[in-house]
C-alpha positions, -999 to +999 in steps of 0.1 A: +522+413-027+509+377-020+487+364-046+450+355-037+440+320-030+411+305-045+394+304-011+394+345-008+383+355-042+354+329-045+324+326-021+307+290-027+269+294-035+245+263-042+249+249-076+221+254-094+218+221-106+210+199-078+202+199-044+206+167-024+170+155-002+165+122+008+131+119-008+117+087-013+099+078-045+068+080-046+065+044-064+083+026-029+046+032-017+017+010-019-012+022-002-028+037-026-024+012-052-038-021-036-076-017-032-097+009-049-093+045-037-139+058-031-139+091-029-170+101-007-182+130-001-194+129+036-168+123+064-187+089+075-216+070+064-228+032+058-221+008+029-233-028+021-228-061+026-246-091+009-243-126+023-217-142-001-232-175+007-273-164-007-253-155-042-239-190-041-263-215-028-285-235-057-318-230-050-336-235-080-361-264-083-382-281-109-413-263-113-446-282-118-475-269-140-498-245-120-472-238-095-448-208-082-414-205-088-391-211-058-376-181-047-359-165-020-341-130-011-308-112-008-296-107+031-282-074+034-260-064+057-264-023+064-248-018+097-209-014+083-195+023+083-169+038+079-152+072+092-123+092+077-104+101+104-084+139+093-046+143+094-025+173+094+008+185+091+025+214+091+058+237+077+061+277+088+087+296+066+098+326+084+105+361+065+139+357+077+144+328+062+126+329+031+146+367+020+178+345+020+171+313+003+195+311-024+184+293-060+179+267-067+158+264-033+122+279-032+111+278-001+073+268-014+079+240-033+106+226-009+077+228+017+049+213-004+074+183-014+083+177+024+049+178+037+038+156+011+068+131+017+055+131+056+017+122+040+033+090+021+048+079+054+019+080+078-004+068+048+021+037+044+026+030+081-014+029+090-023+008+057+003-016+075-012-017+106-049-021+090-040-050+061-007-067+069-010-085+102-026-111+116-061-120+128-077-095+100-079-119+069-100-153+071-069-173+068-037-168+084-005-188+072+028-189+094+064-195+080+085-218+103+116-225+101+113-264+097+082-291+096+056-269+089+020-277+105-012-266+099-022-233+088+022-234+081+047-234+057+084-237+049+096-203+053+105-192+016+143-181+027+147-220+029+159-234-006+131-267-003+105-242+004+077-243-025+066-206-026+049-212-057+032-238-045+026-220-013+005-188-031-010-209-056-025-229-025-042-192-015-055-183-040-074-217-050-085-215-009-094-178-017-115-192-046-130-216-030-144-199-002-157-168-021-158-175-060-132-148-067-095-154-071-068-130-055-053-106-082-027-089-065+004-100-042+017-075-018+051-084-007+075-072+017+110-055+003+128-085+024+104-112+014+110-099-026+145-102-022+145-134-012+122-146-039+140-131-063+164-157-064+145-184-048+156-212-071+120-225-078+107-193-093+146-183-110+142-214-131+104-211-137+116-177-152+149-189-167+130-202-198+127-180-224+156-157-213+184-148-234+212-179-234+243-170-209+218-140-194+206-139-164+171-145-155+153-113-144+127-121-121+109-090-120+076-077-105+056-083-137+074-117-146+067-128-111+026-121-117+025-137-148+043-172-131+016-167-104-010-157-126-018-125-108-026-090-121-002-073-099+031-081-079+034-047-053+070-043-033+067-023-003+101-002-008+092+026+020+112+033+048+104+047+084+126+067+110+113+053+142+141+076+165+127+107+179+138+144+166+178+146+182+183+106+187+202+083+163+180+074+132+165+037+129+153+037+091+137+002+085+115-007+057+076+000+068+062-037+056+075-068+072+084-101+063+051-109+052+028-111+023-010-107+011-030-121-015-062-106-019-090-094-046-097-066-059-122-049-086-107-031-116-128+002-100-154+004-071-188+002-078-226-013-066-225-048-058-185-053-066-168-071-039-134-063-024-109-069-001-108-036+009-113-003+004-101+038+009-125+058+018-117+097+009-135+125+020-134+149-006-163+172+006-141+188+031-134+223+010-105+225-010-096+182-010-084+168-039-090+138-054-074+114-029-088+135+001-056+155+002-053+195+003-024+220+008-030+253+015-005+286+027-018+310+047-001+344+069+004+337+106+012+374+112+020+373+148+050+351+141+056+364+109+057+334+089+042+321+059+026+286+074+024+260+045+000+229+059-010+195+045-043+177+056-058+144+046-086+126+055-096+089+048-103+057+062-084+027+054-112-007+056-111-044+053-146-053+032-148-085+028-118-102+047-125-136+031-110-118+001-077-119+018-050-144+028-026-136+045+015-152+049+032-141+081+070-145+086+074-158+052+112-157+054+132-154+084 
């Protein structure tokens, strides 16, 4: 009698130890940790502006005896709003299905991580397409290949670029223009990598380092060269194909990079760059805006597990900003 292969006595089932998703992590995203996240209440309503220039103008004069006090008022700008505009997404898990998951899956969880995974992207990709382009921030910058103009510079890719120089020049413009200097530097993944080894900012870095070591020019060593409270990567990727086509993954942030300003938390009278609006009244919201709820949907006999956001994503005060497109090539 022939003796049993391995294949006919054993039936593979899922280890138990690991499961393989491509999940991004969570820290490749940036959007909610550039500006301050303001959780309101109300779906829409008005905030204020005051004239920068009022703050910063010297009025004061010599006063004689038996005379008033110069003075003069705050203009106020009331008309801004903004509006959180609602997202949703959704996952059904059919009886079917769920009676023969085997461990380690769980049907639940798997569905709350993917749903949340599909929040981070479209979160990422529309903070993108409100901060990191041009014509939103008072001052644009270009990177050019060679002989750099006005409102240009060498792009940083080139060894005799100055990208030191370069940001240092923003945020003193920055400065000058509002009184407040840019803390954080937003960068895309391909403009990192390139400053990462950019000779300039290498050597600035070098000193100090171990002898015969490398020089590790990391996010946090890279702020304190700049003098910045915060270097952000942009690390997310996108699939731009449709469900069935060939994926195109490409990072979500360009070639680009913003300096801008930003409180230590939101409050009356604190300027900013920009700002998230949450709307947290909606029943059920989280913190951030963000609920996920299960509910029956009988008639296809399902369990339906759906993720909803709502926010709105606003440049405040875009003289806060400055902005570098097609910083390397």
């Amino acid at each position: 009698m022939p003796t049993p292969s391995r294949a006919t006595v054993h039936v593979n089932r899922p280890l138990t130890m690991i499961s393989v998703a491509f999940l991004q992590a969570q820290t490749n995203f940036v959007a909610d940790r550039v500006f301050p996240q303001l959780n309101v209440p109300k779906r829409s309503d008005r905030y204020f502006l005051y004239d920068r220039g009022e703050f910063n103008r010297d009025d004061m004069k010599e006063r004689a005896p038996g005379t008033e006090a110069a003075g003069g008022d705050i203009s106020i700008d009331n008309t801004p709003t903004y509006f959180a505009r609602y997202y949703s997404y959704k996952r059904d898990i059919d009886d079917q299905v769920r009676e023969n998951y085997d461990e380690p899956l769980n049907p639940d969880t798997e569905a709350t991580t993917y749903l949340t995974h599909k929040a981070l992207i479209r979160k990422e990709r529309l903070w993108v397409t409100k901060f990191l382009t041009t014509g939103i921030w008072a001052t644009d910058v270009t990177g050019v290949a060679a002989a750099p103009g006005a409102s240009q510079f060498l792009q940083w890719n080139n060894p005799a670029s100055d990208p030191i120089t370069d940001i240092r020049a923003g945020k003193t413009a920055v400065l000058e223009s509002t009184g407040f200097e840019p803390n954080v530097l937003v960068l895309g993944k391909r403009v990192w990598d390139v400053l990462v080894d950019h000779p300039d900012i290498v050597g600035r870095i070098d000193r100090g380092q171990t002898p015969g070591g490398p020089a590790m020019a990391q996010t946090q060593n890279l702020a304190a060269l700049l003098e910045l409270e915060e270097v952000l990567v942009m690390k997310a990727i996108h699939n731009s194909a449709a469900e069935g086509q060939t994926n195109v993954h490409a990072f979500i942030g360009g070639k680009v990079a913003l300096l801008a300003y930003r409180p230590q938390s939101p409050g009356l009278m604190v300027p900013s760059a920009g700002y998230t609006f949450n709307w947290t009244g909606l029943s059920g919201s989280g913190p951030g805006g963000t609920r996920i709820k299960k509910f029956r949907m009988e008639p296809i006999e399902a369990d339906r597990v759906e993720i909803s956001m709502a926010f709105d994503q606003r440049v405040i005060a875009n003289a806060l900003g400055y902005f570098f497109a097609t910083a390397v090539a």
